[in-house]
DOTI-203287 format. One record per atom (N, C-alpha, C, O): residue in three letters; x, y, z. Coordinates in steps of 0.02 Angstrom, whole numbers, plus 50000, padded with zeros to 5 digits. Each point is the difference from the previous one (the first is absolute). Layout:
alaXYZ;...
! end
This chain:
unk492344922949592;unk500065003350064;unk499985007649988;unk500445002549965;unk499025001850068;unk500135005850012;unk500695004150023;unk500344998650050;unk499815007149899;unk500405005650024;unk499855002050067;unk500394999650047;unk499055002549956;unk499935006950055;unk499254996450039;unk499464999149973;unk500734999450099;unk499234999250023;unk499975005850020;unk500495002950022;unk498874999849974;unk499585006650033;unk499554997350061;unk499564995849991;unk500645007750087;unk499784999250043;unk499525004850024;unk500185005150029;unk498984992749956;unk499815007550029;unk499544997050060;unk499544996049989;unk500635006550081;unk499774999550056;unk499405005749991;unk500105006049987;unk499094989950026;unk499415005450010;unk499504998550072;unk499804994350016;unk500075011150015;unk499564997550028;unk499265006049990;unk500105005650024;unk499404993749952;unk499475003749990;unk500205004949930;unk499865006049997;unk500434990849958;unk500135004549938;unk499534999249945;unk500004995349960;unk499545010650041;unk499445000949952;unk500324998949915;unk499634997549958;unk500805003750031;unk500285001049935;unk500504993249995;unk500425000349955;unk499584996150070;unk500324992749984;unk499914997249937;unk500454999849958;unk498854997650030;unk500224997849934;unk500485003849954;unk500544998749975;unk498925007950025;unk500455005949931;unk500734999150037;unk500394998749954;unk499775001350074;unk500865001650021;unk500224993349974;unk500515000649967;unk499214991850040;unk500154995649965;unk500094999249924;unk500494997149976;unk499055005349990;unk499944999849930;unk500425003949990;unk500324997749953;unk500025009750071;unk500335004449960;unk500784996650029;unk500515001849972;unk499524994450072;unk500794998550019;unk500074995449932;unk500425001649958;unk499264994050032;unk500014994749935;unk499975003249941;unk500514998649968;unk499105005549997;unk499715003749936;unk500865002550011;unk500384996049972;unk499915008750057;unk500445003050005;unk500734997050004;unk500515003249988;unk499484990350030;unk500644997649999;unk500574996549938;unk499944994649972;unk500515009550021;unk500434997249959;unk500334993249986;unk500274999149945;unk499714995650107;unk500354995349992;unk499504994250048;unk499465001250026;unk500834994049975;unk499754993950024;unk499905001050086;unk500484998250035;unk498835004950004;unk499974999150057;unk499364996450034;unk499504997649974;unk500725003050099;unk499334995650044;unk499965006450039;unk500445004050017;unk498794995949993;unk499795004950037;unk499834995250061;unk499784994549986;unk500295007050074;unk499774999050070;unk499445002250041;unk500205004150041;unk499254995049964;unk499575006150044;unk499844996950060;unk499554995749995;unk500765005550078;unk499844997650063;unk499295006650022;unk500075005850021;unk499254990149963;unk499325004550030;unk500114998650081;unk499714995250024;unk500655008350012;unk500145000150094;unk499005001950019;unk499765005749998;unk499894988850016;unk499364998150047;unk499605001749945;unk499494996950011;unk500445006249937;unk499305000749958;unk500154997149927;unk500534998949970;unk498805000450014;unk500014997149938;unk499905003249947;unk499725005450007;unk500474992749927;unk499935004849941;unk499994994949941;unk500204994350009;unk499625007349947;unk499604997649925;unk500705001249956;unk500085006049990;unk500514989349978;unk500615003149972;unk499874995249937;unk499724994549997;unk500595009849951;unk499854997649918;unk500284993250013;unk500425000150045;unk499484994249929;unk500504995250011;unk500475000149917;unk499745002349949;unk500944994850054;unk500385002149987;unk500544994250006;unk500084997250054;unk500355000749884;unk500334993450029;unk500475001850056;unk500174996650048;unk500075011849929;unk500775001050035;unk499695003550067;unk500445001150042;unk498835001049981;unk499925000950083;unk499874993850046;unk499724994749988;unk500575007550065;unk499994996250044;unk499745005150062;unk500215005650015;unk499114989050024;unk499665005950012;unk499954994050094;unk499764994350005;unk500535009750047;unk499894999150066;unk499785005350034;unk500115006150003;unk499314987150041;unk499465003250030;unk500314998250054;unk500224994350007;unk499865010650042;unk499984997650072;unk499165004350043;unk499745005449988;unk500074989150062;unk499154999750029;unk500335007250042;unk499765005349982;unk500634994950057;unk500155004650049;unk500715004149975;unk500534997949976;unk499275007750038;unk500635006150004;unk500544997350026;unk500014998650060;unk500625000049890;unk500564998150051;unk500435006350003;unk500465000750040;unk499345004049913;unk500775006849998;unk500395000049927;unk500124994349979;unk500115011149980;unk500295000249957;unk500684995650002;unk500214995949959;unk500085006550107;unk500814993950013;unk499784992949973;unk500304996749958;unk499075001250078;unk499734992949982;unk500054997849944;unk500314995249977;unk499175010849991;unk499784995649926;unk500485001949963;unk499914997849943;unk500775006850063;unk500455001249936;unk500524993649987;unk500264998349946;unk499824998350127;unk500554993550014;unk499344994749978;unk500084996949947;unk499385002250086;unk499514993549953;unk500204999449933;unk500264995049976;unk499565013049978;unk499974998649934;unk500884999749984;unk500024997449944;unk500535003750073;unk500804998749981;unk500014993050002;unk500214996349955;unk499495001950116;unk500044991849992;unk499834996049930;unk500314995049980;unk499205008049990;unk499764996749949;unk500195001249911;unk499914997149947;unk500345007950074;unk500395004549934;unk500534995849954;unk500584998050005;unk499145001849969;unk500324995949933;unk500745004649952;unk500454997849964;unk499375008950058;unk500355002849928;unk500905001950041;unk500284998350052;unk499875005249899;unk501075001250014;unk499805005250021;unk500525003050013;unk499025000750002;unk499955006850043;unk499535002350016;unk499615000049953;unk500165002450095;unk499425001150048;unk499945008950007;unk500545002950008;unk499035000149989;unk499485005349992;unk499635001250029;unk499484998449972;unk500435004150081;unk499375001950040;unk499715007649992;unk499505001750032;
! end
């Protein structure tokens, strides 16, 4: 079980992958990264520890930060 899930709510973020790879390359200890893409789609390294939700339509940052908690595996959460 993950330490630390990392929650990153995006919607239209050009630099997603790179922000993916450097949260992982960079992390000290055992985590899950989260990426809620809010209505668009994106190309993400796959990765055992991402977990990657697509929602078709914009629901709002409030939305997708409680979607991805729901699913959060780790003893502490990071957004």
């Amino acid at each position: 079980m993950p330490i630390v899930s990392v929650i990153v709510p995006s919607r239209n973020e050009q630099f997603m992958p790179k922000t993916v790879d450097d949260l992982i390359a960079k992390a000290a200890g055992d985590i899950e990264v989260i990426v809620v893409l809010d209505g668009y789609k994106c190309e993400l390294p796959s990765r055992k520890n991402l977990i990657n939700i697509q929602e078709d339509k914009p629901q709002g940052m409030r939305s997708a930060i409680n979607t991805a908690a729901g699913i959060a595996r780790g003893k502490y959460l990071l957004k």
